[in-house]
C-alpha positions as CSV (number, residue, x, y, z in Angstrom):
1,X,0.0,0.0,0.0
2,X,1.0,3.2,-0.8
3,X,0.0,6.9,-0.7
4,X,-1.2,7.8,-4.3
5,X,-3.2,11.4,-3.2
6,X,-4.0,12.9,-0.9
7,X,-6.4,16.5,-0.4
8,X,-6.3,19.9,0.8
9,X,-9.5,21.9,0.8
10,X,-8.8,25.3,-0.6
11,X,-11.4,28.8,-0.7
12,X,-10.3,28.9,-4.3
13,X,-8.9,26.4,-6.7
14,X,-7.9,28.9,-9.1
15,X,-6.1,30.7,-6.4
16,X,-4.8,27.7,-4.8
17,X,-3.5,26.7,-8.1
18,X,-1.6,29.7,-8.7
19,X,0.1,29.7,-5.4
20,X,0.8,25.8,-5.2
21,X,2.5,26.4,-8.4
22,X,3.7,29.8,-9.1
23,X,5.1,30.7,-5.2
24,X,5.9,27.0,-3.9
25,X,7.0,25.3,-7.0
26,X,4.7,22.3,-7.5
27,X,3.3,21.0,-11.0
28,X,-0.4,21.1,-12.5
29,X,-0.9,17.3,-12.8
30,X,-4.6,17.6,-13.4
31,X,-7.4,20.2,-14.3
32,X,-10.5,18.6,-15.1
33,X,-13.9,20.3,-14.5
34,X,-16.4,18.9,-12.7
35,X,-19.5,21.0,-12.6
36,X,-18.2,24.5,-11.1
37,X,-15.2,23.0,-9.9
38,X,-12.3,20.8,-11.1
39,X,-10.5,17.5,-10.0
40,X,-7.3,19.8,-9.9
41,X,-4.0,18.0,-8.5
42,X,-0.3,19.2,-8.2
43,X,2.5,17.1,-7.5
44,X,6.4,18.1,-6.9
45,X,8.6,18.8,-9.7
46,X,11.0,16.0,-7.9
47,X,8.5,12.9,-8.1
48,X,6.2,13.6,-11.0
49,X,5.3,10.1,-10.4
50,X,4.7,10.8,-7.1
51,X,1.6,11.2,-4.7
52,X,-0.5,14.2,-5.6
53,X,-2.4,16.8,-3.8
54,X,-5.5,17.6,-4.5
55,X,-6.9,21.3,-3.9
56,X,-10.2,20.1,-3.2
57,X,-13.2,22.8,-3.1
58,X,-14.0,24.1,1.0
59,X,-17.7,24.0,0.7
60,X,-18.9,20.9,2.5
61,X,-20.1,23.0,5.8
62,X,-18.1,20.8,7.4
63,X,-14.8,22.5,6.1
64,X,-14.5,25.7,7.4
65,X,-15.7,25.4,11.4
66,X,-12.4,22.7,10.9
67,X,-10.0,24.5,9.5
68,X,-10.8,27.7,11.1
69,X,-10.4,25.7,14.4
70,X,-6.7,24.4,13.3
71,X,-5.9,27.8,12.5
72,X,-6.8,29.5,15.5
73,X,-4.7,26.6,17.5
74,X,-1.6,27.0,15.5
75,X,-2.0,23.6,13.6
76,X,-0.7,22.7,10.0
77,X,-3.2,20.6,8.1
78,X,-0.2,19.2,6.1
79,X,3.6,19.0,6.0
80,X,5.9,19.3,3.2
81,X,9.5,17.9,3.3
82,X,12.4,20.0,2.3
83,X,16.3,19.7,2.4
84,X,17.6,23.0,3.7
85,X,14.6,24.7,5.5
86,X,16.4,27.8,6.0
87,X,17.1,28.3,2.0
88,X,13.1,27.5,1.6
89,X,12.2,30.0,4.1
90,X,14.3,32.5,2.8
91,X,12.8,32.2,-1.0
92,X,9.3,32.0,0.4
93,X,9.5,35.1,2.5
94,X,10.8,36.7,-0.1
95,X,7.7,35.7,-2.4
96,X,5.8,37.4,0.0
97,X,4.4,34.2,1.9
98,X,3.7,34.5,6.0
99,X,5.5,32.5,8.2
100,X,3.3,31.7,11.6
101,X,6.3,29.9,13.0
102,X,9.6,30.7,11.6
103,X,12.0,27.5,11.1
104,X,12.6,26.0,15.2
105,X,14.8,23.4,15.9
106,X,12.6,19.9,17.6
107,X,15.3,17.9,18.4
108,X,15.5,15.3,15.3
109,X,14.2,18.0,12.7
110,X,13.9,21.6,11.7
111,X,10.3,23.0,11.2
112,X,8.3,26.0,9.8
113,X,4.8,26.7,9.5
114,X,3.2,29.5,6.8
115,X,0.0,30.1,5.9
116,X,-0.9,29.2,2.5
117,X,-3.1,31.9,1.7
118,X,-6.5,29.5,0.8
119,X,-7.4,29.0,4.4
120,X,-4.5,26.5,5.7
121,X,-1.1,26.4,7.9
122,X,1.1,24.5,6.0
123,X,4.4,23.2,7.8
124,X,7.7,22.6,6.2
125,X,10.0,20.2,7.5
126,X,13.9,19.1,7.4
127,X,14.7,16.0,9.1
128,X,18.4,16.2,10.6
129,X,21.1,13.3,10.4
130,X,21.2,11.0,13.0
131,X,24.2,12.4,14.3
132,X,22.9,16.0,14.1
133,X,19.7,14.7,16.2
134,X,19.2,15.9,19.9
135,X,18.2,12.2,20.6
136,X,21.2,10.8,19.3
137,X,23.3,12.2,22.7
């Protein structure tokens, strides 16, 4: 078994698009309409083959009482891996994107939370070596 997709409800796919792509990098893997909205997946320019993320529409009723509760607690509704965290939050900053948390050391990795601009905190994430890892004293 294997993760093939995964979603992320977003305000607006259109918007969502733009910045998935445009600010953080990823690649349009699908756009297909569906009614008013679109089965609309992006996937990093690393692992085209990879699993995809799907910026799925926010309007289930649902959606926003859950995110706006994640938000308002400081939580990430996903995490993206990167190699040199401070590089990414240096670029990103620079493209204008909010940090909530800027990169912190947790022992065995280096995090970062922004907010994504379509109604989520997004965390970044650099796992250290073993031998750079506070448990590895």
């Amino acid at each position: 078994m294997k993760i093939a997709l995964t979603s992320l409800f977003v305000d607006d796919q259109r918007a969502a698009l733009a910045f998935y792509t445009e600010v953080l990098g990823f690649t349009k893997r699908h756009d297909i309409p569906l009614g008013d909205d679109f089965w609309l997946t992006v996937v990093s320019p690393d692992s085209p083959d990879g699993p995809e993320l799907l910026l799925e529409p926010s309007g289930h009723p649902a959606v926003k009482p859950y995110r706006d509760a994640l938000v308002e607690d400081g939580i990430p509704l996903a995490q993206f891996s990167v190699d040199d965290i401070e590089a990414e939050h240096a670029r990103l900053t620079g493209k204008g994107v909010v940090f909530t948390q800027p990169p912190t050391d947790i022992g065995t990795a280096v995090v970062a939370v922004f907010d994504d601009t379509c109604g989520n905190l997004i965390q970044l994430i650099e796992m250290k070596a073993p031998d750079q890892r506070a448990d590895a004293r």
